[in-house]
C-alpha positions as CSV (number, residue, x, y, z in Angstrom):
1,X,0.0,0.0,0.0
2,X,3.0,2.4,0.8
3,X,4.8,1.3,-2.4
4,X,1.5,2.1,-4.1
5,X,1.0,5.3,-2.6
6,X,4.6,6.1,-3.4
7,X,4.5,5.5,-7.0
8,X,1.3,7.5,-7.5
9,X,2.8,10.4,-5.9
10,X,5.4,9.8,-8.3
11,X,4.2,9.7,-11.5
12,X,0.9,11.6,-11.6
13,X,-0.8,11.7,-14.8
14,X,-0.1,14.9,-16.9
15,X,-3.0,16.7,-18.6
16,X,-2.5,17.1,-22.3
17,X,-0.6,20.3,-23.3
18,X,0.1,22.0,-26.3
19,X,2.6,25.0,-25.5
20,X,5.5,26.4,-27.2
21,X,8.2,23.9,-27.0
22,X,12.1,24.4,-25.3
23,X,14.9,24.2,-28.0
24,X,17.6,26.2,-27.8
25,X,19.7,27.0,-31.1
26,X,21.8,25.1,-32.9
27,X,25.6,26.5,-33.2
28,X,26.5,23.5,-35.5
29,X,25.6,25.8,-38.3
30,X,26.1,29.2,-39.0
31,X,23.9,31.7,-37.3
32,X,22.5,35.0,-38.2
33,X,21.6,37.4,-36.0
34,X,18.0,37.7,-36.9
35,X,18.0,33.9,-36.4
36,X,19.8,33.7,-32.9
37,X,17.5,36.6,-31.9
38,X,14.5,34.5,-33.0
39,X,15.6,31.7,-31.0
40,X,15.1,33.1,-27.4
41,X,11.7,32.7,-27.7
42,X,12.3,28.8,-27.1
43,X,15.4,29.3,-24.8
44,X,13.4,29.7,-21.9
45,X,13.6,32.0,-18.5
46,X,14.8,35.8,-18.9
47,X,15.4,35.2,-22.9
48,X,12.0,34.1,-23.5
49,X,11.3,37.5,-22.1
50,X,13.6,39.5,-24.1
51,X,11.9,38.0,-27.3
52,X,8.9,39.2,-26.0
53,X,9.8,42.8,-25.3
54,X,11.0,42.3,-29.0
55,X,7.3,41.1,-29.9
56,X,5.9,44.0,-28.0
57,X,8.2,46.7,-29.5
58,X,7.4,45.8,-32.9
59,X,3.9,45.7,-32.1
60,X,4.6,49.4,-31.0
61,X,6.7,50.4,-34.1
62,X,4.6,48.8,-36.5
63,X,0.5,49.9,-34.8
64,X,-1.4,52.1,-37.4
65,X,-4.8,53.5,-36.3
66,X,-6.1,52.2,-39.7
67,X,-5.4,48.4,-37.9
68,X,-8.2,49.2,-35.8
69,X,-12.3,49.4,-36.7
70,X,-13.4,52.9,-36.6
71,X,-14.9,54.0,-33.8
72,X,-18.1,55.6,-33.7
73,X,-17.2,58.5,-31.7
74,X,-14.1,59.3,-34.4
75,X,-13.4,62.9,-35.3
76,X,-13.6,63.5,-38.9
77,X,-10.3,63.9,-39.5
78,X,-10.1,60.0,-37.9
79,X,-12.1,58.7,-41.4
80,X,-9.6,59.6,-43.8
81,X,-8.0,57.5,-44.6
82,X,-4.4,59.2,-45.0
83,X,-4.9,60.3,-41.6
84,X,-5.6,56.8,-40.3
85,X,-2.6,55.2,-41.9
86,X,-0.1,57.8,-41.0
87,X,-1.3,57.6,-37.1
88,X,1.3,55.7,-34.9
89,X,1.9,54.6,-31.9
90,X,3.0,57.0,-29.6
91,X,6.7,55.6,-27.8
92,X,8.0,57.2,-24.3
93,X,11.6,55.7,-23.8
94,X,12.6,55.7,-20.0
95,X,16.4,55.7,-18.9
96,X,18.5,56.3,-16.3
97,X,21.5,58.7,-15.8
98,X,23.9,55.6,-15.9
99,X,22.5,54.2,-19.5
100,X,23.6,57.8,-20.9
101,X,26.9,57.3,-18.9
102,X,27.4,53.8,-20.8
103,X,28.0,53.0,-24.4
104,X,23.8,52.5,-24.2
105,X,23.7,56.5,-25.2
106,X,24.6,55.7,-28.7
107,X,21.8,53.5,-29.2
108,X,19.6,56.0,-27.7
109,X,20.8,58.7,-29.8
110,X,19.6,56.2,-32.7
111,X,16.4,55.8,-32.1
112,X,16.1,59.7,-31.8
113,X,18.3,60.9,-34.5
114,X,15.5,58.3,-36.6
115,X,12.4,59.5,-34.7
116,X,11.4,56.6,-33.7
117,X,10.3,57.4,-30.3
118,X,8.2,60.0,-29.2
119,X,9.6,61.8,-26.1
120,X,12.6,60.9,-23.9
121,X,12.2,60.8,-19.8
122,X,15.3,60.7,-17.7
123,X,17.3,62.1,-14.3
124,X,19.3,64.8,-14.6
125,X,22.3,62.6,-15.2
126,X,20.8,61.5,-18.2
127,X,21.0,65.0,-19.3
128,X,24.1,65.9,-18.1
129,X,26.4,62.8,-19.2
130,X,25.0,63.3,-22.5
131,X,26.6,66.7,-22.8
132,X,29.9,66.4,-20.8
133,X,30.5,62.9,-23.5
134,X,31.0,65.6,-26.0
135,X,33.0,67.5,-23.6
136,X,35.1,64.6,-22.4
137,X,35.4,61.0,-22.7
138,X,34.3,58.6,-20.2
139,X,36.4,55.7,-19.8
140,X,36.6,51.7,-18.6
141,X,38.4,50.6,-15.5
142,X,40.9,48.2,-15.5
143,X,39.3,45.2,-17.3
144,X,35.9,46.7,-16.4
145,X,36.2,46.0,-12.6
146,X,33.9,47.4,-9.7
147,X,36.0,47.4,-7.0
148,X,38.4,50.5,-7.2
149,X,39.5,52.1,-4.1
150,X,37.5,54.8,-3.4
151,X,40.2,57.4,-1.7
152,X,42.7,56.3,-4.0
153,X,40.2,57.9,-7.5
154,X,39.0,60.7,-5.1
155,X,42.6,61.6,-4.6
156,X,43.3,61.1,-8.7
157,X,40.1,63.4,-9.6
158,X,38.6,60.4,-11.2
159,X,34.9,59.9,-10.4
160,X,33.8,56.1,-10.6
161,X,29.9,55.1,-11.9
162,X,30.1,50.8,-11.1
163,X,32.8,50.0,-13.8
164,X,33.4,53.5,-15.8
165,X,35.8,56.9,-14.7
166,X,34.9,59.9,-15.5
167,X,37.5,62.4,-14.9
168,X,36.6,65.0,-12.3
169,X,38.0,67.6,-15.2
170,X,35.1,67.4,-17.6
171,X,32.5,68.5,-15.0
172,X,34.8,71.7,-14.9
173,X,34.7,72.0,-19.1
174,X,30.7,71.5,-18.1
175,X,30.9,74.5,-16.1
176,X,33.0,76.6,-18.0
177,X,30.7,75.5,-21.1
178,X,26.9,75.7,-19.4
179,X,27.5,79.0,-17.2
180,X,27.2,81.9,-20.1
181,X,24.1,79.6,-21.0
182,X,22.5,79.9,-18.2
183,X,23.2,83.9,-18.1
184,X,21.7,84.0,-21.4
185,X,18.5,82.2,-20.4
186,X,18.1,84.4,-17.5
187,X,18.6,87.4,-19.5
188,X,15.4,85.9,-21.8
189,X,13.7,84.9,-18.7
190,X,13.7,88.7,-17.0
191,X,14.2,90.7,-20.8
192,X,11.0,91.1,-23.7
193,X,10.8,87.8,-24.4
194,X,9.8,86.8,-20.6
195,X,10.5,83.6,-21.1
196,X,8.8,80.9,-18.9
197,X,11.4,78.4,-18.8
198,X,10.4,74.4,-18.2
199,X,12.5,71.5,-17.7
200,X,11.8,70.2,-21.3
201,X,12.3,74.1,-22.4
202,X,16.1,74.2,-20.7
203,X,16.8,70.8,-22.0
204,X,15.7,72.2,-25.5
205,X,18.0,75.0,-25.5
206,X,21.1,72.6,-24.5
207,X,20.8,70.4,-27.0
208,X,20.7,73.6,-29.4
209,X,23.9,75.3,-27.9
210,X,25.5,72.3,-27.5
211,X,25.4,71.2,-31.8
212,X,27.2,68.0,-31.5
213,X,25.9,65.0,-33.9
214,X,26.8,62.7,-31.3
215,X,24.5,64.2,-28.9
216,X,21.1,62.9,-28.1
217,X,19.8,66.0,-26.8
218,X,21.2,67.4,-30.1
219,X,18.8,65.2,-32.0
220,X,16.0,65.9,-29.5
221,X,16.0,69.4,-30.8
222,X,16.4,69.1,-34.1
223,X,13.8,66.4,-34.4
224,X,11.6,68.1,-31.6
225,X,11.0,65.7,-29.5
226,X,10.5,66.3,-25.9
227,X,12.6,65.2,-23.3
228,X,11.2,65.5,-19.8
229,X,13.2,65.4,-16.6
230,X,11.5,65.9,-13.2
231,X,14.5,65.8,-11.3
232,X,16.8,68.5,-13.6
233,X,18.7,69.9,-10.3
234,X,19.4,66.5,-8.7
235,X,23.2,66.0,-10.1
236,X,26.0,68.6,-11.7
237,X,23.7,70.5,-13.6
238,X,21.7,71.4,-10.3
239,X,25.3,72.2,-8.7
240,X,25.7,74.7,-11.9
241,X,22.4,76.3,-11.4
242,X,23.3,76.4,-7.4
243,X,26.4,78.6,-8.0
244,X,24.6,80.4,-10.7
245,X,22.4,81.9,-8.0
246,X,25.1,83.3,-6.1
247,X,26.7,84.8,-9.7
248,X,23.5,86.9,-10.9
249,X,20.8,88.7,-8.9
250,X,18.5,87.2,-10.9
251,X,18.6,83.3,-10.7
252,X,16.7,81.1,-13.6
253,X,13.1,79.7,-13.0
254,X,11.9,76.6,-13.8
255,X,8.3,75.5,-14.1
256,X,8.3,71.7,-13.6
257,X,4.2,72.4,-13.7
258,X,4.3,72.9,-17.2
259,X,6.5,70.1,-17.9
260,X,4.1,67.4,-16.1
261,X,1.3,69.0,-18.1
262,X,3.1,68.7,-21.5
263,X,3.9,65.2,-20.6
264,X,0.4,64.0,-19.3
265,X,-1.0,65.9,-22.6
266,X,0.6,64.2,-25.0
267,X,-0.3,60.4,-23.3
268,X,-4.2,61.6,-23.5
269,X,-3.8,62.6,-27.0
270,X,-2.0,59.4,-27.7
271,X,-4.3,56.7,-30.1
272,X,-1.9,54.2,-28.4
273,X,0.8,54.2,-26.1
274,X,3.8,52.0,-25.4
275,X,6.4,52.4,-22.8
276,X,9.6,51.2,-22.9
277,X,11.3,51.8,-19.3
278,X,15.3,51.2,-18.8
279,X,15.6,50.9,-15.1
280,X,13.7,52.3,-12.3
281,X,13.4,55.6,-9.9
282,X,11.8,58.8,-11.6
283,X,12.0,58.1,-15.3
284,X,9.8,54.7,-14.5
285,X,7.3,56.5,-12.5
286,X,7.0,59.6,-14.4
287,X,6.1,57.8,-17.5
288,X,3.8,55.2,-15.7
289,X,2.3,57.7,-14.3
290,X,1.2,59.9,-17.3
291,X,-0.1,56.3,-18.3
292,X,-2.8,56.8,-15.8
293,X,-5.0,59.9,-17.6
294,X,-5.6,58.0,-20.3
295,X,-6.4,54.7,-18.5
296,X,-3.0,52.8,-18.8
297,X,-0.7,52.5,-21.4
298,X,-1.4,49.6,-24.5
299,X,2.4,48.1,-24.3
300,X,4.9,47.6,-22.0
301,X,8.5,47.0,-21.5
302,X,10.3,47.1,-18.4
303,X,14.2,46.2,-18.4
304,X,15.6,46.4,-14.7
305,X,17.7,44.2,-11.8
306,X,15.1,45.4,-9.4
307,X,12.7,42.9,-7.1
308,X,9.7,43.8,-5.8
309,X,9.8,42.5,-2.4
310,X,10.4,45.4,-0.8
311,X,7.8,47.3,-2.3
312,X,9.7,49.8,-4.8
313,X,8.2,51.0,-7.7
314,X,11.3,50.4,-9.4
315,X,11.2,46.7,-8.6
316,X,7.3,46.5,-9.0
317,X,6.2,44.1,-12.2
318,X,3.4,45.1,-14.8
319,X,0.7,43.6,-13.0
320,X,1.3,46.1,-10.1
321,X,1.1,49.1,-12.8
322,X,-2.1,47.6,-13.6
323,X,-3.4,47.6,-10.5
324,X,-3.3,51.5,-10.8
325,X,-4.5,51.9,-14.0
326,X,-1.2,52.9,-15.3
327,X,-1.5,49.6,-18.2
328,X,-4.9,48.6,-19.2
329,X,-6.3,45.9,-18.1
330,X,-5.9,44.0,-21.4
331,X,-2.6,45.8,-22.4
332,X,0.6,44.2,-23.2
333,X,3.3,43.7,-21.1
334,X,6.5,42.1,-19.8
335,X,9.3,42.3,-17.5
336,X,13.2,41.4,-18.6
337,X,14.5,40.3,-15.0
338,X,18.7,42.3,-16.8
339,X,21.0,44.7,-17.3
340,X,19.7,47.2,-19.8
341,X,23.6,46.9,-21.1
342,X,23.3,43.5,-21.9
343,X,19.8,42.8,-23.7
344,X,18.9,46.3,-25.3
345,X,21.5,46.3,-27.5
346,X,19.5,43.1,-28.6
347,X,15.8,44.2,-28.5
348,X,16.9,47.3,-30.6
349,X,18.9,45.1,-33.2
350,X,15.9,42.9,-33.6
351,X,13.2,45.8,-33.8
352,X,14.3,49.3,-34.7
353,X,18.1,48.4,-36.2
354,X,16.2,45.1,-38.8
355,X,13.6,47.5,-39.7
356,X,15.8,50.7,-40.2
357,X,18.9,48.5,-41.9
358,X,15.9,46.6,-44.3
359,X,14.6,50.3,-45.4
360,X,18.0,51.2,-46.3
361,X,18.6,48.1,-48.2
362,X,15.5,48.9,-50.1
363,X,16.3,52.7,-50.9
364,X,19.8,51.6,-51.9
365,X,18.2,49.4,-54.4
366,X,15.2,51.7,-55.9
367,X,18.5,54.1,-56.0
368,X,20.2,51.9,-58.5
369,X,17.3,50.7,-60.2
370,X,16.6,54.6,-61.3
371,X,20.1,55.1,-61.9
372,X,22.3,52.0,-63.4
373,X,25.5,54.1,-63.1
374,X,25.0,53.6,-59.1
């Protein structure tokens, strides 16, 4: 009877299931990378969810309005049909300051320079590392290692983020570079113009004085698209601003009102909305958050190391966003348990990068097709 009991416990009967089978790729043969990106949908654990933030992004890159019935409320300019195939999705791209610090800014000033997303939300990091990188390089430890002594780099003017040094010399280029700008701004701020200055606003006007290609703020202004940052003061551009106070008797203003208006705006006006949030803090919130007016945002992707146990938002899954009304009820979403370093230089090869590399392929073709000599 034991034995019995034993064995049944053992081998219970399985129900019959028909899911999506493990297989892992094959290395035997040559791989591409549209191929090996394909295959983490079968590898299983974290890389089954990379290849479906990939599904989701697409899903945002590719949404037209004209994919869904009209609705019977839509304004007329909703029936024509121009109008409907030419309305997108509408993107926000979260990041933190460290990302920018990282080679990760160069894929990010991609997707801008392209327009492929529709506003930017970071910390002021984000803001500021972009614009000291053209400035001053930002450089690797010894073979990428986390564990340089602290007093030793302090002593050296080198400034450590986890496994990069950042030498304490291109905050002072920052300064001798953002200073006149900021007296100029004030002068707009208290002169004719009255200038009402917002975070996106001052942001804006960096990326203009700063006209460097390699710049994603650069691209933000000449594309025009908004990048938000609730926390502008909280790093070396706030320290600027600080000693700026005690250099003018007029110190800049900055409406962060009319910045969380602008931001919430455009999510109500969006048709659909996707989010694609690198990391955690104030650029995850911010965005989830603006989600909420219009009853939760359609797609979803969240890329951080955080847990949720302790009850962060930055370590909060989907379902908790849901739960607030930040993604609909029957949106789209996932969590990539990663390093953004590691797997977004993937999800942006196998979404943005295929499509933007095939449309070249096919312009360089029509080119030679119209003209042989090509």
């Amino acid at each position: 009877m034991a034995a019995q009991s034993a064995k049944d416990a053992i081998f219970v009967q399985s129900e019959a299931y028909d899911g999506l089978r493990i297989k892992g790729p094959d290395f035997n043969l040559p791989i591409e990378l549209d191929a090996l990106l394909k295959s983490y949908e079968t590898i299983g654990f974290q890389a089954t969810g990379l290849a479906r933030a990939m599904e989701l992004i697409n899903k945002m890159r590719t949404w037209r309005l004209s994919d869904d019935p009209i609705h019977p409320d839509s304004q007329t300019e909703e029936l024509d049909p121009e109008v409907r195939a030419a309305t997108g999705c509408s993107i926000f791209l979260g990041y933190t300051s460290n990302l920018v610090s990282s080679g990760l800014r160069e894929i990010i000033k991609f997707l801008v320079q392209h327009k492929y997303v529709t506003c930017l939300v970071t910390t002021a990091g984000g803001i500021e590392e972009d614009l000291i990188k053209c400035l001053g390089p930002t450089y690797s430890t010894p073979n990428g290692v986390f564990n340089l002594d602290g007093a030793t780099l302090r002593r050296k003017g080198l400034n450590r983020i986890g496994n990069l040094l950042v030498p304490n010399d291109n905050y002072c280029k920052f300064e001798d570079w953002v200073v006149p700008i900021l007296d100029a701004m004030v002068e707009e701020q208290e002169g004719p113009e009255r200038v009402r200055w917002s975070p996106s606003k001052v942001i804006d006007r960096l990326g203009k004085e700063i006209n460097d290609e390699d710049s994603i703020l650069y691209w933000a202004h000449k594309n025009q698209i908004p990048v938000f940052c609730p926390a502008l003061t909280d790093g070396s551009l706030g320290d600027m601003m600080y000693f700026h106070t005690y250099k003018t008797e007029t110190p800049i203003s900055v409406d962060i009102v009319a910045d969380i208006r602008r931001l919430n705006d455009l999510s109500i006006k969006s048709r659909k909305a996707g989010m694609i949030i690198l990391g955690g803090g104030v650029c995850k919130h911010q965005i989830a958050n603006s989600m909420l007016f219009r009853n939760g945002a359609d797609y979803s992707v969240y890329i951080n190391t955080g847990q949720e146990f302790d009850g962060s938002d930055s370590g909060a899954r989907p379902d908790e966003a849901v739960s607030w009304g930040k993604i609909k009820i029957d949106g789209e979403s996932v969590k990539v348990y990663a390093d953004a370093t590691l797997v977004f230089p993937m999800i942006v090869a196998g979404t943005f990068g295929r499509a933007h590399w095939a449309k070249q392929k096919e312009e360089a073709a029509a080119a030679a097709t119209s003209d042989p000599s090509l």
